[in-house]
C-alpha positions in Angstrom: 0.0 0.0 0.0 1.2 3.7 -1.1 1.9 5.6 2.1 1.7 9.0 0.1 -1.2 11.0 -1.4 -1.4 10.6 -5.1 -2.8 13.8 -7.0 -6.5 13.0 -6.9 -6.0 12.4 -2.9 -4.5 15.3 -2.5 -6.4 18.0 -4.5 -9.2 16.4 -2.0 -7.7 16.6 0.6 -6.3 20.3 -0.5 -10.7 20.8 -1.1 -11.9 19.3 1.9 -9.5 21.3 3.8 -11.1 24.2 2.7 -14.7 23.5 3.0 -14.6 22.5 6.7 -12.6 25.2 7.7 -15.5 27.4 6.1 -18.3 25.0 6.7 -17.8 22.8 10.3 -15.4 23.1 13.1 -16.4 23.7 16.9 -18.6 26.2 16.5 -20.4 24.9 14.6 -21.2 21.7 16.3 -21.6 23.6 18.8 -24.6 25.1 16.9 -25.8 22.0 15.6 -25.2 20.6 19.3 -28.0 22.7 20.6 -30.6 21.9 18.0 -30.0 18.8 17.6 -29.8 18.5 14.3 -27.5 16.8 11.4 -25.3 19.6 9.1 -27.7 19.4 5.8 -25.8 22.9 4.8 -22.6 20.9 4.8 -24.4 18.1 3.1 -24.9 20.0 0.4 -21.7 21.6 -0.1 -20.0 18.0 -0.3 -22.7 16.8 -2.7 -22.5 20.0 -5.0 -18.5 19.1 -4.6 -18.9 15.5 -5.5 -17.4 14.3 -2.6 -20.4 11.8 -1.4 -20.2 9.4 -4.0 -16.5 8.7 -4.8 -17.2 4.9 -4.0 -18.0 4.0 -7.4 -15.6 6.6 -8.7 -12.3 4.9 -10.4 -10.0 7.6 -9.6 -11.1 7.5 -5.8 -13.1 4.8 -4.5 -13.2 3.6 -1.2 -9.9 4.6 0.0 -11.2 8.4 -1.0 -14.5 7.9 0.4 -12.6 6.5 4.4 -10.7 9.2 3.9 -13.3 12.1 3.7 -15.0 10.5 6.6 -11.8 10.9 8.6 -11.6 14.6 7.6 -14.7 15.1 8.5 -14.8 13.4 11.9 -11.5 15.7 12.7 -13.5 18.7 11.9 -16.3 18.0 14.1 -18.8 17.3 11.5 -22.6 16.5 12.2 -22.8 14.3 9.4 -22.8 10.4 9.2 -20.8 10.3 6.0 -19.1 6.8 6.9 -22.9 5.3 6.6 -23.6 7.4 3.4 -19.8 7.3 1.4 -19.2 3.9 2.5 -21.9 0.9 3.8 -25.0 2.8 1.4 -23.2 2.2 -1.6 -22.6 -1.2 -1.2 -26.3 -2.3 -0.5 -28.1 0.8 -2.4 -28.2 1.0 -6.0 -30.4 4.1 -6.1 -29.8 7.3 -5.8 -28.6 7.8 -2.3 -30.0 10.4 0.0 -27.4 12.7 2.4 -28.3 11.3 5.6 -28.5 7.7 6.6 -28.4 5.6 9.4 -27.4 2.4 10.6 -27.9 0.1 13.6 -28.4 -3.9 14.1 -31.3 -5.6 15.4 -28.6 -7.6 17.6 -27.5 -4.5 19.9 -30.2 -2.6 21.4 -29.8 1.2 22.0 -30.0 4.8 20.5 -28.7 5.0 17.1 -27.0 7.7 15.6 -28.5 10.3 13.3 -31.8 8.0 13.1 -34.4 10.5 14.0 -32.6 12.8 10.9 -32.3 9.6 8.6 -33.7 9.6 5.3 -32.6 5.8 5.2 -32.4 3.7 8.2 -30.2 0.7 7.3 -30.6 -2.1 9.8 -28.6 -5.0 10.1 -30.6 -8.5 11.1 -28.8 -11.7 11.4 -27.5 -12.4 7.7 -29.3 -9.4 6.1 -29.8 -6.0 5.8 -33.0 -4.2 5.6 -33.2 -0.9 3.6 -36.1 1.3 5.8 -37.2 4.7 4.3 -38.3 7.5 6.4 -42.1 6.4 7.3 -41.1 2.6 7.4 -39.3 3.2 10.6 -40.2 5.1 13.9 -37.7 7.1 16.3 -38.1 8.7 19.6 -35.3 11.2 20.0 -32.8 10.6 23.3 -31.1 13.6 25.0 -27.3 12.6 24.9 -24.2 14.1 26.0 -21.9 12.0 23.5 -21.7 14.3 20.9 -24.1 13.2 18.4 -28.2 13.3 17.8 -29.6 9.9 19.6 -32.6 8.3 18.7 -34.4 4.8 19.7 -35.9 3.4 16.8 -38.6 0.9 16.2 -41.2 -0.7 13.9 -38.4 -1.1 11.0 -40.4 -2.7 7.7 -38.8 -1.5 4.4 -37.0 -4.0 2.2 -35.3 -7.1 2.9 -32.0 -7.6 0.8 -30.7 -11.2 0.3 -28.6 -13.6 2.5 -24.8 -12.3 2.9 -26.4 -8.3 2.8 -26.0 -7.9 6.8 -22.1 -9.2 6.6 -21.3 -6.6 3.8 -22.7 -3.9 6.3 -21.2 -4.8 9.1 -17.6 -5.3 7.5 -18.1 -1.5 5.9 -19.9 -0.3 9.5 -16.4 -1.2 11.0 -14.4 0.6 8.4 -16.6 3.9 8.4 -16.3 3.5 12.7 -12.7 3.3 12.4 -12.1 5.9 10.2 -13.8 8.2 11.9 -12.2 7.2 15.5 -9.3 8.3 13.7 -10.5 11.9 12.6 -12.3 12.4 16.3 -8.9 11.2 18.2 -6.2 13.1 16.3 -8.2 16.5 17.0 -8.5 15.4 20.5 -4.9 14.3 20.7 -4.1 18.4 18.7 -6.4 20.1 20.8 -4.3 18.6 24.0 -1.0 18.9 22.5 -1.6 22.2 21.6 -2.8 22.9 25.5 0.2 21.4 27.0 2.4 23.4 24.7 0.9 27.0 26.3 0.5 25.5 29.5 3.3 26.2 31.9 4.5 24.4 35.0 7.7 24.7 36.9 8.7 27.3 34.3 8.6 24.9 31.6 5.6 24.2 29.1 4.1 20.6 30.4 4.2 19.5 27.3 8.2 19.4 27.4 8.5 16.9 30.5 9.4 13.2 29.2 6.8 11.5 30.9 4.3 13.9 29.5 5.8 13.2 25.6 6.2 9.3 26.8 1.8 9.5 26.6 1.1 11.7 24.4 3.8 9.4 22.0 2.0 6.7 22.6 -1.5 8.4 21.7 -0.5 9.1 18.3 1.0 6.0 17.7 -2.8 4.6 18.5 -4.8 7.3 16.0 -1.9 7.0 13.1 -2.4 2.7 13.8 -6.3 3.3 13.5 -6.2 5.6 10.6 -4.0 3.3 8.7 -5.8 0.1 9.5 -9.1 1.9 8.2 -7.4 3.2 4.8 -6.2 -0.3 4.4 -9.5 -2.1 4.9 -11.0 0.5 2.3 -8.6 0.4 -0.3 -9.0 -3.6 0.0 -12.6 -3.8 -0.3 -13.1 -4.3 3.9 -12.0 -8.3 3.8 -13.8 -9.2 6.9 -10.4 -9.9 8.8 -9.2 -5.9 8.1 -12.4 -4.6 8.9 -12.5 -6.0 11.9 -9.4 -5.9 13.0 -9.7 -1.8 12.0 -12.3 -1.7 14.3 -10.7 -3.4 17.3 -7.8 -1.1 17.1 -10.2 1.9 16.7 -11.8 1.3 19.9 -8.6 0.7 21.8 -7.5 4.1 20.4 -10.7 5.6 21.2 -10.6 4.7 24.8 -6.8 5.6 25.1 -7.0 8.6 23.7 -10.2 9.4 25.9 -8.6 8.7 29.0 -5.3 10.6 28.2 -6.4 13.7 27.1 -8.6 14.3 29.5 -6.4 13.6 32.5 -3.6 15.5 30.8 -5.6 18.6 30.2 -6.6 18.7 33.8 -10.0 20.4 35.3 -10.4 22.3 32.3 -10.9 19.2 29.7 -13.6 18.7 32.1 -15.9 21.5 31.2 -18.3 22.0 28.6 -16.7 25.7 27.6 -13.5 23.9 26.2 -13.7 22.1 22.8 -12.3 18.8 23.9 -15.5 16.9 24.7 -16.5 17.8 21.2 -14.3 15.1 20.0 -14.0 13.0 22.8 -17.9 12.2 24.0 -18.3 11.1 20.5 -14.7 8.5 20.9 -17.4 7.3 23.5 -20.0 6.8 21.5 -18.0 5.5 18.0 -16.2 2.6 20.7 -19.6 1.2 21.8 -21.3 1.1 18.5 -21.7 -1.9 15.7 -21.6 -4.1 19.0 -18.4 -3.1 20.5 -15.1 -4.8 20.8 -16.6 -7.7 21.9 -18.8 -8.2 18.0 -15.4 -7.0 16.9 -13.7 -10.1 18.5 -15.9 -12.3 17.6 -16.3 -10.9 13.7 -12.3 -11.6 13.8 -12.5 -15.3 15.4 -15.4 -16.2 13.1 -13.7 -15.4 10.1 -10.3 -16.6 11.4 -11.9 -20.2 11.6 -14.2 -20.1 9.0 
C-alpha cells in the first residue's frame, strides 16, 4: 500500500480542507449541538463538490471515500458520511439520500442520526433491511456524546438477500474506524496544543518526558487506526481488516479518551472547552456496531471459517 497522497488524494484533501474550515469546526457543532440536528448545509456543499459518491468513482473509490470521513470526523462534523460514502453504496443501487443511518437488530440502544435519517439501514442476522423515512419510527434521546440519539422501532422496508448484513457490518467497522481516527487526532491536537501553552515549573508541560512518553503513545494509537481503516478501504473491507480496523479503533478511542482528559486537567472537564466535542463522540463511536466484543468475535469467526 502507497503511504503518500497521489494527486486526486491530494487536490481532496487540499478541497476538503477548505470546505470545513469554512463550513464545520467547533462552533459549529456547537450550533448543531443545541438543536440537535445533522449539518444538511454541509451536506450540500460536499454533494455540489462531488465528494459523497466517490465509492464507485475509479479515480477514488473507497480509499477516497474513508478518507473524507476521517476529515470530516477531525473537523467536528454533524454528518454520518461513513454510513452514506461507504456501507450505502454497497447495498443501495439508487440514488442515495445525504443522511443515513445504521444500527443492528442484535445491539439494542439509541442510534446515531436516526431521527434525521432519510434511510435507516438495519442489520438483522444475515441481512440488511433498507427502511425509508415512514417505514421506521424514532423517539429522540437527550445525549451528552456528541451526536443526535434516537431509539428506533417498527423497522419494515425491504429485505435484501442472504450475505447483505455481513457486507454492512464489515463497511460499519471501516466507516467506525475511520472516523475514530479523525475524532482522536483532533482530541490528541487540541491537547498537545494545551500542553504546549501551558506552563509548569517554568517549563511548558508538554516538554516533560513523561508527558511526551503518553502523548507518543497516543498518536502511535490514532496514526495505527487511521492506517488500519485506509487499508481495509482500499482492500474492499475483507472481513479480517475490517474488523481488526475496528478493534484497534476502539482501543485508540478509549486511550485517547482517558489521556487527554487527564492530561488537560480540570479544564478538559468542562463543557466551555472544545475537547468533549471530540472525545464524548470516541465514547459513543467505541460502543457502536456491538463493540469490541462483535469486533472479537467478527475476527475469530472469520479466522476459523
Amino acid at each position: 500500500m502507497d503511504m503518500a497522497f497521489d494527486d486526486t488524494q491530494t487536490a481532496i484533501k487540499e478541497s476538503c480542507d477548505r470546505l470545513f474550515g469554512r463550513l464545520a469546526g467547533p462552533g459549529r457543532a456547537r450550533e448543531l449541538g443545541r438543536s440537535g440536528g445533522a449539518d444538511l448545509a454541509l451536506a450540500t456543499a460536499l454533494e455540489e463538490a462531488g465528494f459523497l459518491d466517490l465509492f464507485a468513482e475509479e479515480d477514488a473509490g473507497p480509499l477516497a471515500a474513508a478518507l473524507i470521513t476521517e476529515w470530516a470526523a477531525k473537523a467536528a462534523a454533524l454528518l454520518p458520511l461513513g454510513a452514506r460514502t461507504l456501507i450505502a453504496p454497497n447495498l443501495i443501487a439508487d440514488r442515495l439520500p445525504a443522511v443515513i443511518a445504521i444500527c443492528d437488530a442484535a445491539h439494542a440502544g439509541p442510534v446515531r442520526y436516526a431521527a434525521q435519517a432519510d434511510v435507516l439501514i438495519r442489520i438483522d442476522g444475515d441481512a440488511a433491511i433498507v427502511a425509508e423515512s415512514g417505514e421506521f419510527r424514532t423517539e429522540p434521546v437527550a445525549s451528552i456524546f456528541g451526536y443526535p440519539m434516537a431509539r428506533v422501532s417498527d423497522v419494515s422496508g425491504v429485505r435484501l438477500g442472504a450475505g447483505s448484513g455481513e457486507v454492512a457490518r464489515r463497511w460499519w467497522q471501516v466507516a467506525l474506524a475511520a472516523e475514530v481516527a479523525g475524532a482522536a487526532r483532533a482530541a490528541l491536537d487540541q491537547t498537545i496544543a494545551y500542553l504546549t501553552q501551558r506552563v509548569q515549573f517554568d517549563r511548558p508541560i508538554a516538554s516533560f518526558q513523561a508527558v511526551q512518553h503518553r502523548l507518543v503513545e497516543c498518536h502511535v494509537s490514532v496514526e495505527s487506526t487511521a492506517w488500519a481503516a485506509r487499508e481495509a478501504a482500499a482492500r474492499g473491507a475483507p472481513a479480517a481488516l475490517a474488523a481488526g480496523a475496528a478493534i484497534t479503533a476502539v482501543e485508540c478511542a478509549q486511550r485517547v479518551f482517558d489521556e487527554t482528559h487527564q492530561l488537560s486537567g480540570a479544564i478538559g472537564f468542562t463543557t466551555e472547552y472544545d475537547l468533549h466535542l471530540w472525545s464524548m463522540r470516541l465514547q459513543t463511536l467505541r460502543q457502536e456496531c456491538g463493540g469490541v466484543g462483535a469486533h472479537a468475535r467478527s475476527l475469530v469467526a472469520n479466522a476459523w471459517s
